[in-house]
C-alpha positions as CSV (number, residue, x, y, z in Angstrom):
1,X,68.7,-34.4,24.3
2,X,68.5,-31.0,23.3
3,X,71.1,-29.6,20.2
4,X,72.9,-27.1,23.4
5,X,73.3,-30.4,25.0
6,X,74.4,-32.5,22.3
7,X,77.1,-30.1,21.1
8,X,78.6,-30.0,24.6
9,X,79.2,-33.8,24.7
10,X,80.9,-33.5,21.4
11,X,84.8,-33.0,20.9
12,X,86.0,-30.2,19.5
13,X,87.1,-30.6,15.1
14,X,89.2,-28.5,13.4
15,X,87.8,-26.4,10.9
16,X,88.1,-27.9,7.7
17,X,86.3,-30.8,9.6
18,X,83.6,-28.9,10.6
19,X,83.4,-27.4,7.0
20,X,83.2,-31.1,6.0
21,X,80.4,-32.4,8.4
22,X,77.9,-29.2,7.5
23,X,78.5,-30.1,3.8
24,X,77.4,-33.9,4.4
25,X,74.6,-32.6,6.4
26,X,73.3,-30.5,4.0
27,X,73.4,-32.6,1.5
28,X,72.3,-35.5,3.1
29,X,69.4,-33.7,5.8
30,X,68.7,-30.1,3.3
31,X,65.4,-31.7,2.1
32,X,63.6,-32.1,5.5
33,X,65.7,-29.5,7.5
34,X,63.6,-27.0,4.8
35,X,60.6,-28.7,4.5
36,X,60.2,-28.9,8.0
37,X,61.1,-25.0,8.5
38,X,58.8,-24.8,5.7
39,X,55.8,-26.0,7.7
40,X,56.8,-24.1,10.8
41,X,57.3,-20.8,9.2
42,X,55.0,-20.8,6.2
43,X,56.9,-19.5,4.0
44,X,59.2,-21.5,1.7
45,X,62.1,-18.4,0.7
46,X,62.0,-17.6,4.3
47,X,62.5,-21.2,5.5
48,X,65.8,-21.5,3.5
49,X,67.3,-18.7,4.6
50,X,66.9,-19.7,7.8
51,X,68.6,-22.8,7.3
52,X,71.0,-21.0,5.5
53,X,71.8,-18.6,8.7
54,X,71.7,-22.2,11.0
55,X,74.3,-23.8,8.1
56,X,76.2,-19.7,9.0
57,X,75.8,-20.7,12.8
58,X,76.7,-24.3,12.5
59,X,80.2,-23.3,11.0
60,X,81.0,-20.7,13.8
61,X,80.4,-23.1,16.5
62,X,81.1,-26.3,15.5
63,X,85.3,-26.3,15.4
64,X,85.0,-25.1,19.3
65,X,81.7,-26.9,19.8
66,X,82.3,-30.1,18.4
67,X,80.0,-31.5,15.7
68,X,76.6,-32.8,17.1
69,X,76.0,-36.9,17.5
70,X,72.4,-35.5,15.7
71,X,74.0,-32.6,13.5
72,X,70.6,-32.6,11.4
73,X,68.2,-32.0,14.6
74,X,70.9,-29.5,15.6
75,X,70.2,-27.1,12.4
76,X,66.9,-27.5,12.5
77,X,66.7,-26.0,16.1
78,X,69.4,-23.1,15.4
79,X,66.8,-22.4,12.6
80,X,63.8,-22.8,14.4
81,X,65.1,-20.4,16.9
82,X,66.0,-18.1,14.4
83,X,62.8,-17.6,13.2
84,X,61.5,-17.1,17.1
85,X,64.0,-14.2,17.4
86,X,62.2,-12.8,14.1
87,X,58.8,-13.4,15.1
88,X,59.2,-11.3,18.4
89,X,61.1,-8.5,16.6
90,X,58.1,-8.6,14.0
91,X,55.6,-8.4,17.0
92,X,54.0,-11.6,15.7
93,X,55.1,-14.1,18.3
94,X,51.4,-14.9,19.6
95,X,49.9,-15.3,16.2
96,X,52.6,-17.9,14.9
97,X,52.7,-19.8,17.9
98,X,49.4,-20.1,17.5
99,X,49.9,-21.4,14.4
100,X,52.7,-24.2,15.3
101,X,50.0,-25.1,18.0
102,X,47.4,-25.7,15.2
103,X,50.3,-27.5,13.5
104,X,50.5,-30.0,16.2
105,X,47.1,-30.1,16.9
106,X,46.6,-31.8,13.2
107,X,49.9,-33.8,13.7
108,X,48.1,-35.6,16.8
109,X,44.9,-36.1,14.5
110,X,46.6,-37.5,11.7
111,X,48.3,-40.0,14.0
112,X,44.3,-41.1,15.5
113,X,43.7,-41.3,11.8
114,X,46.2,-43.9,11.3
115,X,45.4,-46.2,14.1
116,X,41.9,-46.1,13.2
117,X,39.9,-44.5,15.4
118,X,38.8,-41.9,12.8
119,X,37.7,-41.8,8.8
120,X,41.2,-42.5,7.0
121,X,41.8,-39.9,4.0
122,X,43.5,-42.2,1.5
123,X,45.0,-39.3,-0.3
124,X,46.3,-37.3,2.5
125,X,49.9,-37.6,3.1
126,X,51.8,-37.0,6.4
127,X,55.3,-36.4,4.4
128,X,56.7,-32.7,4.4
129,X,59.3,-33.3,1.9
130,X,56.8,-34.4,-0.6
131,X,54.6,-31.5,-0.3
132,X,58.1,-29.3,-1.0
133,X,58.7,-31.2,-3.7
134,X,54.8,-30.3,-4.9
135,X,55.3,-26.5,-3.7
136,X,58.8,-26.4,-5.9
137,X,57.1,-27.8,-8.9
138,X,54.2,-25.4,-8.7
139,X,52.1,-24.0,-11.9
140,X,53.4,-20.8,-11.3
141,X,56.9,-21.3,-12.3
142,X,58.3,-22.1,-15.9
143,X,59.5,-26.0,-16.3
144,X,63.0,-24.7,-16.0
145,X,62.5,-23.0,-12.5
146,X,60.6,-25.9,-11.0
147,X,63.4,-28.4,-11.7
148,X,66.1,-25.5,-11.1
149,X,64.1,-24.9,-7.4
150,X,63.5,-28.9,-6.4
151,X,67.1,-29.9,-7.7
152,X,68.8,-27.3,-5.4
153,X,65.9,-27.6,-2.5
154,X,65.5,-31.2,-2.3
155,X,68.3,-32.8,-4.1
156,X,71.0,-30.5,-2.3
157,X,72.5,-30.1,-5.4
158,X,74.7,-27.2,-5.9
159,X,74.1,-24.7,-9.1
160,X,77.6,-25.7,-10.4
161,X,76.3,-29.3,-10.3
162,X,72.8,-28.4,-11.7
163,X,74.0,-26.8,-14.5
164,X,76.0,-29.1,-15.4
165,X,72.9,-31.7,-15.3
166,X,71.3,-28.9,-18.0
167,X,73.9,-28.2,-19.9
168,X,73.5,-24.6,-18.0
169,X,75.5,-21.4,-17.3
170,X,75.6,-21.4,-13.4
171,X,74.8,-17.5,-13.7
172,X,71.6,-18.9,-15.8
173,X,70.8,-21.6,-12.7
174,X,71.0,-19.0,-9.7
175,X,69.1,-16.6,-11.4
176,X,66.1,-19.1,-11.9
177,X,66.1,-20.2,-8.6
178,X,65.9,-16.3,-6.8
179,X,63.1,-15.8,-9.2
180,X,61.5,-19.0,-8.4
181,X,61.5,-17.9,-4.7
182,X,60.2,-14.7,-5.3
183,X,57.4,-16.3,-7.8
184,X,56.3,-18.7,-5.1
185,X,56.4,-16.2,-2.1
186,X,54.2,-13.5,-3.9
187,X,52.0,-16.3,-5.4
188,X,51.2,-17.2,-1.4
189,X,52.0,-21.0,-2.6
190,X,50.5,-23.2,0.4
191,X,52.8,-26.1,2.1
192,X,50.1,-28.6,0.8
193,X,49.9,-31.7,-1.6
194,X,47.3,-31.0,-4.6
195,X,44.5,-31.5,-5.0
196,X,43.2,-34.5,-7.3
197,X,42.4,-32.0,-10.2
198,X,45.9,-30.6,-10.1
199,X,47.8,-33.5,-10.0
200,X,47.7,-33.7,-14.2
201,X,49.3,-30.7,-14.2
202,X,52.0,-31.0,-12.1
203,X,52.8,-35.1,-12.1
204,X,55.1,-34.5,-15.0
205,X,57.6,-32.6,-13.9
206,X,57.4,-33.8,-9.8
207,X,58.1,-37.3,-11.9
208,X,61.0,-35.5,-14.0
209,X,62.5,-33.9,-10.8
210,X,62.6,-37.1,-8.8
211,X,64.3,-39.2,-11.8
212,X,66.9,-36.0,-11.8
213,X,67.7,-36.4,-8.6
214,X,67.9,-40.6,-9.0
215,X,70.4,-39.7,-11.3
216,X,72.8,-37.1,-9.3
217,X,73.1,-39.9,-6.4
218,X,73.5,-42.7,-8.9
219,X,76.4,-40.6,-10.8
220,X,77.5,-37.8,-8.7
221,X,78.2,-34.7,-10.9
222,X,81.2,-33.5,-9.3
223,X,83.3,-34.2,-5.6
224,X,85.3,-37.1,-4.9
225,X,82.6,-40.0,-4.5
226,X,81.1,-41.6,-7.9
227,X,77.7,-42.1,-6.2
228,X,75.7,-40.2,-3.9
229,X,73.8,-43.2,-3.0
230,X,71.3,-41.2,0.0
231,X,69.9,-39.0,-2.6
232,X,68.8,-42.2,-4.7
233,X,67.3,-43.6,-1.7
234,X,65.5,-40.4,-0.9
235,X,64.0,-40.2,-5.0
236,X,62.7,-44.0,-4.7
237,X,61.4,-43.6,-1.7
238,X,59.5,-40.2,-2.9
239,X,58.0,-41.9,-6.1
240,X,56.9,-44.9,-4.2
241,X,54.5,-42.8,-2.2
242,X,54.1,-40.4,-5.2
243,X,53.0,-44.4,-7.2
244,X,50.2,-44.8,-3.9
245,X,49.1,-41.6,-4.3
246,X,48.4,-41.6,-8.3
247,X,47.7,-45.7,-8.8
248,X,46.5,-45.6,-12.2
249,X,49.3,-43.2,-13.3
250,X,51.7,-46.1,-15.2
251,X,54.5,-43.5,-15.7
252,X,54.6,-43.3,-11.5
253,X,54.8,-47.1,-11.5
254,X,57.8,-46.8,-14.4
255,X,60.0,-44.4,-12.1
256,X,59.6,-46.8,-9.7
257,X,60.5,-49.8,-11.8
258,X,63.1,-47.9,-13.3
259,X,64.9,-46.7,-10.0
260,X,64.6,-49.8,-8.3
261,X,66.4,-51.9,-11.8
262,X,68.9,-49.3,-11.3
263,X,69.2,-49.4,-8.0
264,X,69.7,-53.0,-7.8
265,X,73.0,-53.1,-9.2
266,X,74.7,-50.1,-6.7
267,X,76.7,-52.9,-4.3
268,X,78.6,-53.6,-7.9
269,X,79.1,-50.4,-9.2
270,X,82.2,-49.3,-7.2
271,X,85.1,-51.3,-5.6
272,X,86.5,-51.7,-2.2
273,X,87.9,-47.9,-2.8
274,X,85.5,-46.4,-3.9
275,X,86.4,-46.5,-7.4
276,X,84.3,-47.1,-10.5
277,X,83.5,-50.6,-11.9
278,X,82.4,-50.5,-15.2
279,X,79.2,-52.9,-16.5
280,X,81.1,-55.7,-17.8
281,X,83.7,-56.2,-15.0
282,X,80.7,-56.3,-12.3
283,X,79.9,-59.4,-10.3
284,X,76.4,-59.8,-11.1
285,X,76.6,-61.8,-8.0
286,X,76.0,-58.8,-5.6
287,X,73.5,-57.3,-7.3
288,X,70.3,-56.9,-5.3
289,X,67.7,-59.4,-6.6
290,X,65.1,-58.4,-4.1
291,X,65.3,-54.7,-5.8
292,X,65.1,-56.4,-9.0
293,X,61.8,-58.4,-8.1
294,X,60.3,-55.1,-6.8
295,X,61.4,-53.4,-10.0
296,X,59.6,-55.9,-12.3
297,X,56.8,-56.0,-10.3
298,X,56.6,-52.0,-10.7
299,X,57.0,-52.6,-14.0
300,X,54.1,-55.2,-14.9
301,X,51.6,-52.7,-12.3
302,X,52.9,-50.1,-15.1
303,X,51.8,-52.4,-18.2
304,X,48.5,-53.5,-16.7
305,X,46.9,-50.0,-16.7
306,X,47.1,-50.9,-20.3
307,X,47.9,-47.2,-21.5
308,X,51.2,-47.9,-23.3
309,X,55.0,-47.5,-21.9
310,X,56.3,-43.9,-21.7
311,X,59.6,-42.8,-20.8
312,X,60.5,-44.3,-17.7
313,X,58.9,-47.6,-18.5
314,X,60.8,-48.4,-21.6
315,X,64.1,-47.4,-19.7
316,X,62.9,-49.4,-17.1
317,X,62.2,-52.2,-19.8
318,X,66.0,-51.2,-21.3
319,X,67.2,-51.9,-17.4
320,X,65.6,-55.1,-16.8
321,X,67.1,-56.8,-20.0
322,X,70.7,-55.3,-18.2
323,X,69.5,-57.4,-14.9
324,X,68.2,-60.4,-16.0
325,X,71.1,-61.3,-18.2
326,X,73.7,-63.6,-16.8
327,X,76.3,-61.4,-18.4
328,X,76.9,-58.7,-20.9
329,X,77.6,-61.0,-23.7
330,X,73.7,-62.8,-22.9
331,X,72.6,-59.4,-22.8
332,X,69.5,-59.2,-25.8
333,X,71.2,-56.4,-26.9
334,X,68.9,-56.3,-30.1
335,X,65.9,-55.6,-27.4
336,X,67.9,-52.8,-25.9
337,X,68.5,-51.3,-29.7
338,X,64.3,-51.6,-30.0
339,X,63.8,-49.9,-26.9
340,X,66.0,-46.8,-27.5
341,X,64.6,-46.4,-30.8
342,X,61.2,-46.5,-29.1
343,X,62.2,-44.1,-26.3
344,X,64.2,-41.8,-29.3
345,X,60.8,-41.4,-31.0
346,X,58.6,-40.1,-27.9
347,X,61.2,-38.5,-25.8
348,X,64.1,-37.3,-28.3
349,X,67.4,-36.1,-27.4
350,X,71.2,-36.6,-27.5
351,X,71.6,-38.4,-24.7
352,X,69.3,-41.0,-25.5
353,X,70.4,-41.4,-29.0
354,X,74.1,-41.6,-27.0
355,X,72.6,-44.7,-25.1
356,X,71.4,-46.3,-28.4
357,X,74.9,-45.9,-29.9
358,X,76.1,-48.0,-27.2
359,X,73.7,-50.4,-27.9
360,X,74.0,-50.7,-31.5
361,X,77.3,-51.3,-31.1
362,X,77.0,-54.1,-28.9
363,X,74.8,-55.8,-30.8
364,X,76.0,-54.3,-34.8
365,X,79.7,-53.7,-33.9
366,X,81.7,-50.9,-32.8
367,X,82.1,-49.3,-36.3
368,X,77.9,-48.7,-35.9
369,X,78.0,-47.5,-33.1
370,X,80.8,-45.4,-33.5
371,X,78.9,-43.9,-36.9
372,X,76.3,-42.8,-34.6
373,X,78.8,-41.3,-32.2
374,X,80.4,-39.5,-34.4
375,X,77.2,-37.9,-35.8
376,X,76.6,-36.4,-32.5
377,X,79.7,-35.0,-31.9
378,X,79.1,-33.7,-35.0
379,X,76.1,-31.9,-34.0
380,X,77.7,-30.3,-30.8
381,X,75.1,-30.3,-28.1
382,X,77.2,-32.9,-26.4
383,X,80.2,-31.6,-26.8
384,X,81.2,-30.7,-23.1
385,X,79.1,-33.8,-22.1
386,X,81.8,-36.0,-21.0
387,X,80.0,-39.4,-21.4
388,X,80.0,-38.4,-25.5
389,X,83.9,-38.7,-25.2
390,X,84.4,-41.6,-23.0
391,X,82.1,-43.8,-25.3
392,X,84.0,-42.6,-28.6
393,X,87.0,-43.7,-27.0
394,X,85.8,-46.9,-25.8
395,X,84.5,-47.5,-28.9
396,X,87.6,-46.2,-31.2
397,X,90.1,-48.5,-28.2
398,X,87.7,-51.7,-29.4
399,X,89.1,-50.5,-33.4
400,X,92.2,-50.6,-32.5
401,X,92.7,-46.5,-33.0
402,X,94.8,-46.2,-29.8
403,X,95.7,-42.9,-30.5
404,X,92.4,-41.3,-31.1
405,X,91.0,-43.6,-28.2
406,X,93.5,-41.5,-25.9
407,X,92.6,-38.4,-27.1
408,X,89.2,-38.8,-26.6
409,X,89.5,-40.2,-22.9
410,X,91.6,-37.4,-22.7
411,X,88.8,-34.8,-23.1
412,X,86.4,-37.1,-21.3
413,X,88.6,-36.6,-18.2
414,X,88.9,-32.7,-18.7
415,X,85.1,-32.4,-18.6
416,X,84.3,-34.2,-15.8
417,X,83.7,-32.8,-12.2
418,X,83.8,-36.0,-10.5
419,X,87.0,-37.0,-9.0
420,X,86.7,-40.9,-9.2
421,X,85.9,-40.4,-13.7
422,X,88.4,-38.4,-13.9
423,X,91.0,-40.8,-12.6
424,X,89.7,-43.7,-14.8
425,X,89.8,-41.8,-17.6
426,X,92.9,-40.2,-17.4
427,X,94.4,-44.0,-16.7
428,X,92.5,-44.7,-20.1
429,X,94.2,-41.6,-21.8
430,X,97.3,-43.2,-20.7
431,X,97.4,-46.7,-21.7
432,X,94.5,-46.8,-24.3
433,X,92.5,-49.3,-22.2
């Protein structure tokens, strides 16, 4: 059915629904509607514009229109069309249908490849949102820009949410990301996967970038839902084909292990409306114990390459003692404390020492973990990180310091962007519990 087609069967919406349904698209389709303009266009800037101008379109049209059964294919079209129009202005229509041609062309080979009938390139990859994810974490840009770039390309994340990820003025964000685009588009960046030799190089923060975005759909930064499960999806699915391409990498097979232990427990995490349920109050019972064997699994494949457990693999380690425990008082708690201390001394930073506090005080007492706390609000790089507050208050509520427990829930739910926290903790700030 063609996108003119589908729009006409739709009904008409209002425009604040329309508004709604390209917002959901976006953030749910932004990844391959670009990477697929990407590969038609060659050229990554000009790709998002384009989807851009289609998002422009798809508002315009849509309250009179009605919103597509297949709003994702729709864009892509509107964009794809766009960038027709430009061609023929540009007096290059020829030469870049050509190129589409050629495009197909090596679709339909890749696709013999497959069933067999030709040589089978173990390390080629037929997936276009992988290879954006390789062009947005290209050598060319700074670390900052290449996670800047992916997290607003791939993840559909907003600058206001990025920076709040980072810690980051949003003026800071947006400026990275034009530069980025600018960088990549004068640096003639191909729509490729790397080579083998480049894939040191670059693993590290593609690795980095996928967790990121893991962690945006596991605790959505701002809006009214607390998880944006899809994106979480979209990162385990992307580091299990980044784990075939790089086998002996353990650190791919730790992501993996990692997402997949987290994963596991996402049918617990919120209620019937949507609304947060904390660790201890979950029914272990609906936790997903087939993502929990995969996760394990991911997680011995790590060990075996025998190199030692980086980042992802000890917090993978730190989330398997969470799922095989029947409940948070069987937790080995002492384990967890190890573990943090272990990831503290190769990957330092607040937030990690913020885990650990929460640990210690599980398995030392609130009053050492609240030490801890304390020394970090101390310190101030946390102190608009909301988490910081809601564990002093949890911890200061299990002390019996009502007051200052209130308080600090208090500021926990003026930080946070993210309508479902904020509730919670503003019921906390009330009642103390």
């Amino acid at each position: 059915m063609t996108d003119e087609t589908d729009a006409a069967a739709a009904r008409p919406a209002d425009p604040e629904s329309a508004r709604r349904a390209v917002a959901a698209v976006w953030r749910i389709e932004s990844a391959r509607i670009v990477a697929t303009l990407t590969r038609t266009v060659g050229d990554f800037a000009l790709a998002e514009d384009l989807a851009q101008d289609a998002l422009a379109e798809a508002l315009a049209q849509w309250p009179a229109s009605g919103i597509p059964s297949n709003p994702g294919a729709w864009l892509t079209a509107v964009a794809k069309r766009r960038a027709i129009d430009g061609w023929r202005r540009r007096e290059r229509y020829d030469e870049r249908l050509a190129a589409i041609a050629h495009d197909l062309e090596r679709e339909q080979a890749a696709a013999t490849d497959a069933t067999g009938d030709l040589p089978y390139d173990p390390d080629a990859i037929d997936d276009d949102v992988l290879r954006l994810v390789f062009v947005s974490c290209h050598p060319v840009l700074s670390r900052e820009a290449r996670v800047a770039l992916t997290l607003r390309v791939v993840g559909g994340l907003t600058t206001e949410e990025i920076g709040r990820a980072f810690l980051t003025p949003v003026s800071t964000v947006q400026q990275r990301i034009v530069r980025a685009k600018k960088t990549l588009g004068a640096a003639g960046v191909p729509f490729e996967v790397p080579g083998r030799d480049e894939f040191p190089e670059r693993l590290g923060t593609v690795l980095g970038v996928l967790y990121l975005i893991f962690n945006e759909g596991h605790s959505a930064s701002a809006g009214s839902d607390l998880m944006r499960p899809e994106l979480s999806r979209e990162a385990l699915r992307l580091a299990r084909v980044l784990a075939g391409l790089v086998p002996r990498e353990p650190e791919a097979h730790g992501l993996v292990a990692l997402m997949e232990l987290t994963a596991a427990r996402f049918p617990a995490r919120v209620d019937a409306n949507g609304d947060p349920v904390l660790l201890p109050d979950q029914d272990r019972r609906r936790w997903d114990r087939s993502a929990i064997t995969r996760g394990r699994a991911a997680l011995v494949r790590a060990d075996v390459i025998g190199r030692g457990r980086g980042p992802y693999a000890l917090q993978a380690a730190i989330a398997e003692r969470h799922d095989v425990a029947a409940s948070v008082d069987e937790t080995d708690w002492a384990t967890i404390v190890a573990l943090y201390e272990a990831l503290g001394q190769i990957a330092p930073s607040p937030v990690v020492e913020l885990n650990r506090a929460v640990a210690v005080a599980m398995a030392d007492g609130a009053e050492a973990g609240l030490a801890i706390v304390d020394e970090l609000a101390a310190d101030g790089r946390l102190a608009r990180y909301h988490p910081l507050h809601a564990v002093r208050g949890e911890l200061l509520e299990r002390l019996g310091r009502t007051d200052a427990a209130q308080a600090a829930f208090a500021q926990a739910a003026r930080l946070t962007a993210n309508e479902r926290e904020r509730a919670v903790l503003l019921a906390r700030a009330a009642t103390g519990r």
